[in-house]
C-alpha positions in Angstrom: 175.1 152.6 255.5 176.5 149.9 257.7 179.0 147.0 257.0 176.1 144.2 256.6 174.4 146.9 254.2 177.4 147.6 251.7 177.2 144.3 249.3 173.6 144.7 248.9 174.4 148.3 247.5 177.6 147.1 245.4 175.6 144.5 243.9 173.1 147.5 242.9 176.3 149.5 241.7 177.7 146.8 239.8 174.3 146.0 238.2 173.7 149.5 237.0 177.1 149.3 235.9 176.2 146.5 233.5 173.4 148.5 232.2 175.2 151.4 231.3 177.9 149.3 229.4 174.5 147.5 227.6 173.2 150.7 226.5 176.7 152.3 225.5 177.8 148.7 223.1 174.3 147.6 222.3 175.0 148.8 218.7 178.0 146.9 218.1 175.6 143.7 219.3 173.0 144.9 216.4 175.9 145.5 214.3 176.1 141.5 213.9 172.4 140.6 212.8 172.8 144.0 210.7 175.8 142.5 208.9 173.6 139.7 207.0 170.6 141.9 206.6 172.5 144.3 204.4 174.6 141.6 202.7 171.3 140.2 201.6 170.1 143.4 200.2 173.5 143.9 198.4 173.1 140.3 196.9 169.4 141.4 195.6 171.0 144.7 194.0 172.8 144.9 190.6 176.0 144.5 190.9 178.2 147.5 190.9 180.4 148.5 187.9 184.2 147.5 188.8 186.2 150.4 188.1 189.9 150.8 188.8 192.6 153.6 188.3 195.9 154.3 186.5 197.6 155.5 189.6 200.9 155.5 190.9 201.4 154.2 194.7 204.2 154.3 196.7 203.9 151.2 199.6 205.5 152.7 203.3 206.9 150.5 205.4 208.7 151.1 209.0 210.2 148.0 209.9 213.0 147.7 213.1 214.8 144.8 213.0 212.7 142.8 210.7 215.1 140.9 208.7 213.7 137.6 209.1 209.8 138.7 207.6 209.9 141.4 205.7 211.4 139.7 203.0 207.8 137.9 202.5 206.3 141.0 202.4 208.7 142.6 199.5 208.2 139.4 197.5 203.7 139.4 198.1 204.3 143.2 196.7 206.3 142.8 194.0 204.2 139.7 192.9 200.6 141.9 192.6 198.3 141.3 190.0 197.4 145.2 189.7 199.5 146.5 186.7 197.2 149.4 186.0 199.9 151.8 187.2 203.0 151.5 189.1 204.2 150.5 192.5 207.6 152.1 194.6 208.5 149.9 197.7 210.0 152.1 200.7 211.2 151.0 203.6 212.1 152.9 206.7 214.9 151.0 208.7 214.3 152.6 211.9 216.9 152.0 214.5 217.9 148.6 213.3 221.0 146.4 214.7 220.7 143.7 211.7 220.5 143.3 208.2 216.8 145.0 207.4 217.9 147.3 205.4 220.3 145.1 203.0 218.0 142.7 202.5 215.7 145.3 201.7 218.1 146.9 199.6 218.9 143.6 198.2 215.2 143.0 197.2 215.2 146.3 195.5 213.1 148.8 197.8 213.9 152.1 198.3 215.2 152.3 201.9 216.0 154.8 204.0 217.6 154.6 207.8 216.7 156.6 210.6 218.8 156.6 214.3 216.6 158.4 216.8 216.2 156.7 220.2 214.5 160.1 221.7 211.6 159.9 219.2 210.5 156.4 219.4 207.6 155.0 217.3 205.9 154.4 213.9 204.7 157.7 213.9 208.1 159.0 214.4 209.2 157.0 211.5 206.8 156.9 208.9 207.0 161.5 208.9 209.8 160.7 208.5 209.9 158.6 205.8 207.1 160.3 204.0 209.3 163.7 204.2 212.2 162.2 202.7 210.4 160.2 199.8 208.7 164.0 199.0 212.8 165.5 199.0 213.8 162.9 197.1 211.5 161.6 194.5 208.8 164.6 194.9 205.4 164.9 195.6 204.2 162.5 192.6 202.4 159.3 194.3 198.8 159.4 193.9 198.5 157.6 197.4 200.0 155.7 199.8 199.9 152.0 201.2 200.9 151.3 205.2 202.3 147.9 206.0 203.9 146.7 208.9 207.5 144.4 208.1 205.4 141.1 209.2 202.9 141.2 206.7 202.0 139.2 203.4 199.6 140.4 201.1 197.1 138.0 198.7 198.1 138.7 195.3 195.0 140.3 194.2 195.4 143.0 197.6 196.4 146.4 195.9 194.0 145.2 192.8 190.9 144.9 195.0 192.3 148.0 197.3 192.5 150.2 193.9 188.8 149.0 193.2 187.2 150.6 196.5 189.7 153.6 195.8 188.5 154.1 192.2 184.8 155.0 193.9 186.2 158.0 195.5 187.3 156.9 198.6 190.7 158.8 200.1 191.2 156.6 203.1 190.8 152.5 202.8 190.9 149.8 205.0 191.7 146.2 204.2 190.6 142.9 205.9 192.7 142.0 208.5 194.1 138.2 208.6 196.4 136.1 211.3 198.9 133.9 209.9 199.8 132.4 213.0 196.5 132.0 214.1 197.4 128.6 216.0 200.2 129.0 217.5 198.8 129.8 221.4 195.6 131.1 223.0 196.8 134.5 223.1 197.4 134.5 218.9 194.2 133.0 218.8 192.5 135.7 221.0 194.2 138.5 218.9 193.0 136.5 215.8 189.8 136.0 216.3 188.9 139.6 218.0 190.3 141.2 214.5 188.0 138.6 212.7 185.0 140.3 214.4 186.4 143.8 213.7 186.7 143.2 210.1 183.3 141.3 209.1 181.2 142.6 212.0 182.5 146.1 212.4 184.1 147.4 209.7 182.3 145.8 207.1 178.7 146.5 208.8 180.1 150.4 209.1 180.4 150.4 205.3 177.7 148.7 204.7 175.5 151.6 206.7 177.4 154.1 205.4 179.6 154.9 208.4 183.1 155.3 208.7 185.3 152.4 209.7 188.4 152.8 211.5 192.3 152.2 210.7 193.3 149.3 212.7 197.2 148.8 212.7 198.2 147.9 209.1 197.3 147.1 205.9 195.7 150.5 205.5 195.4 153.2 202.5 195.8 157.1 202.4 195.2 159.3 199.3 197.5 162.2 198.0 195.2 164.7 199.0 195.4 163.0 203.0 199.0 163.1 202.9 199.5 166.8 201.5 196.7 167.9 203.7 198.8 166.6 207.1 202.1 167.3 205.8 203.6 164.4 206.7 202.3 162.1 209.5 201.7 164.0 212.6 200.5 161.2 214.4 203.0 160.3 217.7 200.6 158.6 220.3 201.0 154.6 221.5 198.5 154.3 219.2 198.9 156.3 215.9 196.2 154.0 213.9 193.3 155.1 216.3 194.3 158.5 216.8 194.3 158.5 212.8 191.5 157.1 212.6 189.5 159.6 215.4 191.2 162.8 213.6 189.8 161.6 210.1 186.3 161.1 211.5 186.3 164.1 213.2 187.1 166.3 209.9 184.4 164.7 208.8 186.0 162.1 206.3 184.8 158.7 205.8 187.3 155.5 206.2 186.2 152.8 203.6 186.5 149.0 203.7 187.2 146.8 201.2 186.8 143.0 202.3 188.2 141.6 199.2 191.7 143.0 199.9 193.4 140.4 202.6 196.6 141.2 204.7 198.1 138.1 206.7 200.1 139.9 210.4 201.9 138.0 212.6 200.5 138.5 216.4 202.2 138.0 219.5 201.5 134.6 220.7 203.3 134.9 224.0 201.6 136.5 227.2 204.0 138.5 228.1 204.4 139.8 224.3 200.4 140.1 224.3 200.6 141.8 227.8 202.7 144.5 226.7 201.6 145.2 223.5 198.1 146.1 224.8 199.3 148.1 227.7 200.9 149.8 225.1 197.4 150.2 223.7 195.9 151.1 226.4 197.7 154.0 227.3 197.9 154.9 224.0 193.8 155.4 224.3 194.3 157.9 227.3 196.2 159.9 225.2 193.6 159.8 222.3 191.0 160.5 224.8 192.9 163.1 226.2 193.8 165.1 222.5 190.5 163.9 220.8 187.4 162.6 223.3 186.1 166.4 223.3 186.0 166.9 219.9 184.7 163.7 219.4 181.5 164.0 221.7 180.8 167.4 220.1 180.7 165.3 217.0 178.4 163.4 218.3 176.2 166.0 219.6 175.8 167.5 215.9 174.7 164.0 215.2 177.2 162.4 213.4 177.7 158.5 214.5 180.9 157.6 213.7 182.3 160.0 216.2 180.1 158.0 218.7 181.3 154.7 217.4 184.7 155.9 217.5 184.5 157.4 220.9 182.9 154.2 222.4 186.5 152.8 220.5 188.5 154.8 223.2 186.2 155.7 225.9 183.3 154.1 228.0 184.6 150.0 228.0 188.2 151.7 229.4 186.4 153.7 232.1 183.4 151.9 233.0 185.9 148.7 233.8 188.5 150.6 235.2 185.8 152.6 237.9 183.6 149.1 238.5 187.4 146.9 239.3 188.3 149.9 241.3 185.0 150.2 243.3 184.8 146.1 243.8 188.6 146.1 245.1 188.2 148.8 247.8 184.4 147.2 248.8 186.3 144.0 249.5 189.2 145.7 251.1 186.9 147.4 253.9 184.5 144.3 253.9 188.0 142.4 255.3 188.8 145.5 257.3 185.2 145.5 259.5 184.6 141.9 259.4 182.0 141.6 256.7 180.4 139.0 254.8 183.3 138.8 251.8 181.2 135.9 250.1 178.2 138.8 248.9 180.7 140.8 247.5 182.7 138.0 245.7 179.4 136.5 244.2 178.6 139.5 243.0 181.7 140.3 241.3 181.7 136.7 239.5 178.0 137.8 238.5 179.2 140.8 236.7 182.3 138.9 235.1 180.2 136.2 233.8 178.0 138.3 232.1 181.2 139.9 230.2 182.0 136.1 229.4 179.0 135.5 228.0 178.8 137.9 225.9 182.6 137.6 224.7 181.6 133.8 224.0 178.9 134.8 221.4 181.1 137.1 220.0 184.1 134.2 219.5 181.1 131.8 218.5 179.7 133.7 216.1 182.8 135.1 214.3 184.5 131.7 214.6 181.8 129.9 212.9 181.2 132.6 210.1 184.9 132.9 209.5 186.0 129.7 209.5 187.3 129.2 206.2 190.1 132.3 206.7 190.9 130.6 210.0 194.4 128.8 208.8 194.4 127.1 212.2 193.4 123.2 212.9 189.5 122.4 213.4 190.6 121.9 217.8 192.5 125.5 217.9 189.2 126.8 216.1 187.0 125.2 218.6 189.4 125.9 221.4 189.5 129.6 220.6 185.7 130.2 221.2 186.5 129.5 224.9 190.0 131.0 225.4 188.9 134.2 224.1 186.7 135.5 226.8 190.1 134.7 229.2 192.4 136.6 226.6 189.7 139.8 227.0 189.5 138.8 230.7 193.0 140.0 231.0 192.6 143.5 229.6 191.2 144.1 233.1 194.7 144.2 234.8 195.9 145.9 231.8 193.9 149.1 231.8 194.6 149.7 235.4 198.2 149.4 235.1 197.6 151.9 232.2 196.8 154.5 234.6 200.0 154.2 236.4 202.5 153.5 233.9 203.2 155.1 230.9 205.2 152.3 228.4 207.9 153.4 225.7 207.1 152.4 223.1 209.1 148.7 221.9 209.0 146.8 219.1 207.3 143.1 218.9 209.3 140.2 217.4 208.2 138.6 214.5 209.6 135.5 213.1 206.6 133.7 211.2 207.8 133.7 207.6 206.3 132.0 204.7 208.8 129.1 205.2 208.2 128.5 209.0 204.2 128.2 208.1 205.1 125.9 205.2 206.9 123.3 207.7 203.5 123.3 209.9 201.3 120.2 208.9 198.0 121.4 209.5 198.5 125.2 208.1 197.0 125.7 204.4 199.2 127.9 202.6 198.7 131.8 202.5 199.3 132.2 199.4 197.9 129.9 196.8 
């Protein structure tokens, strides 16, 4: 192969490239037109029996340095419609330096304080917690609710969540709202990618009978879960997804409930947004690395959601990271030996723009059909659509910085309170 001869055969790599992504994602594509199919058939059906339970649940929450949010949270608990059984509050103030757990305290949760800067994480802290509720109150919850301190549930959440439980389900997930939607391109992006996970994902999963996945917070685990762990023995970057493959691979199905909302704050700076998913992303390697075997031995006994789930983790990470990697050292020797640069750029921008593309429809699509739950102004809507293919753009950089460095994990500020959206002119209010 000479000099002159290498774009021709990059542009053949990075076209193939594209094809293999197609084939590996085409199902989350189908997953969209699949989504109104089955709603239709739903709407046709009789309409199910609402059944709910007289259990007790005790509501976890790890929060580090949080007084200025979680307030809002205690208050959208304590104010729930579901009065069937009982609720406990628990907080775990983990490694905090302000007033989280008075206010907490102060609010009347149950809080407990943890000091550990060698263990660092959620994981770390919600074992923990979990552990000491079990010593101190026993083992008599008949499940447990994950928030993060940022939150704010609709008042109807645990209601509708107890619903979904009462058909049998031991792990539930909740639909996943922004409440600072509009506050930069990056919130946006984060925003508007967890609108398409819940409604085109998650939902479409349940609606096929799949399992979904745990994604963050807002999330639902039965007694029999938590007794069966013995605690939380999750510690990756990313305890939700390595959860969530563990689950699936035992063979248990994560549920969805749509009605049940959850409002989270999302980092709305770049450099918050940049850290946060490099966070992420190494946290995948480590799934991949505990998990992606068992996972594709799932798949090959023909169970799906282990494919869905490793296609979660696996091919977009790789197949990005080996075609950037391949482009970069093409260019590098094209410089090197004098060779026509302008092939090899073009092509790149060919392959990029088909990722646009087809992060555009996504935006459009979940922007239009969720516009309603979008507490943003009509130009931030519209302006989303074509900021979000950027925001994903920039996952490129991320996952190959992933390979070399290996983040701690830090905590995200959150300052959007109830009060702060209330001052914004053009936000509707969260809870009505």
């Amino acid at each position: 192969m000479t000099i002159e001869q290498l774009p021709e055969y990059l542009k053949v790599f990075n076209i193939v490239i594209m094809i293999v992504f197609s084939v590996f994602y085409f199902y989350q594509y189908a997953y969209m037109p699949l989504y109104w199919i089955l709603v239709s058939k739903q709407r046709k059906q009789p309409k199910k029996e609402v059944r709910s339970t007289t259990n007790d649940y005790a509501v976890l929450i790890c929060a580090r340095n949080e007084e200025r949010v979680i307030p809002d949270l205690i208050r959208s608990i304590k104010t729930q419609t579901y009065d069937s059984g009982s609720v406990s509050i628990f907080v775990m103030a983990d490694n905090c330096t302000d007033g989280t757990a008075f206010v907490s305290r102060e609010l009347g949760a149950n809080v407990y304080e943890r000091h550990n800067t060698s263990l660092v994480g959620k994981g770390y802290a919600l074992d923990m917690l979990l552990k000491n509720i079990w010593r101190d109150h026993g083992d008599v919850f008949d499940g447990y609710f994950v928030f993060d301190a940022d939150n704010i549930l609709t008042p109807d959440f645990i209601k509708n969540m107890d619903h979904t439980i009462a058909e049998g389900h031991d792990i539930v997930m909740c639909y996943r709202n922004s409440k600072n939607y509009g506050d930069s391109w990056i919130s946006a992006g984060n925003g508007l990618w967890y609108m398409r996970e819940n409604r085109y994902m998650n939902h479409t999963r349940s609606l096929l009978g799949l399992s979904c996945t745990v994604t963050g917070t807002g999330f639902f685990f039965s007694k029999k879960v938590a007794d069966e762990l013995g605690g939380w023995p999750y510690h990756t970057l990313v305890e939700d997804t390595e959860f969530s493959s563990d689950q699936i691979i035992r063979g248990r199905k994560i549920a969805y409930c749509p009605e049940a909302e959850v409002f989270d704050e999302q980092t709305s700076t770049l450099c918050q947004s940049w850290r946060q998913r490099l966070r992420w992303s190494r946290g995948y390697l480590q799934v991949l690395k505990r998990y992606g075997w068992k996972l594709i031995k799932g798949m090959f006994r023909g169970n799906f959601s282990c494919y869905d789930m490793a296609m979660s983790i696996l091919p977009a990470f790789l197949l990005t990271t080996v075609s950037v990697g391949v482009n970069l050292v093409a260019a590098i020797v094209i410089i090197v030996m004098g060779g026509d640069l302008l092939k090899q750029i073009l092509s790149i921008l060919q392959v990029l723009f088909g990722a646009v593309q087809a992060v555009f429809v996504i935006g459009l699509v979940s922007c239009v059909t969720e516009w309603k739950k979008i507490r943003a102004t009509k130009g931030r809507k519209i302006a989303s659509i074509f900021t979000l293919p950027l925001f994903m753009m920039t996952y490129i950089p991320i996952a190959i910085e992933s390979l070399f460095v290996n983040p701690r994990w830090k905590p995200i500020d959150h300052s959007v309170s109830l009060a702060s959206i209330e001052e914004r002119p053009e936000a509707e209010r969260i809870l009505e």
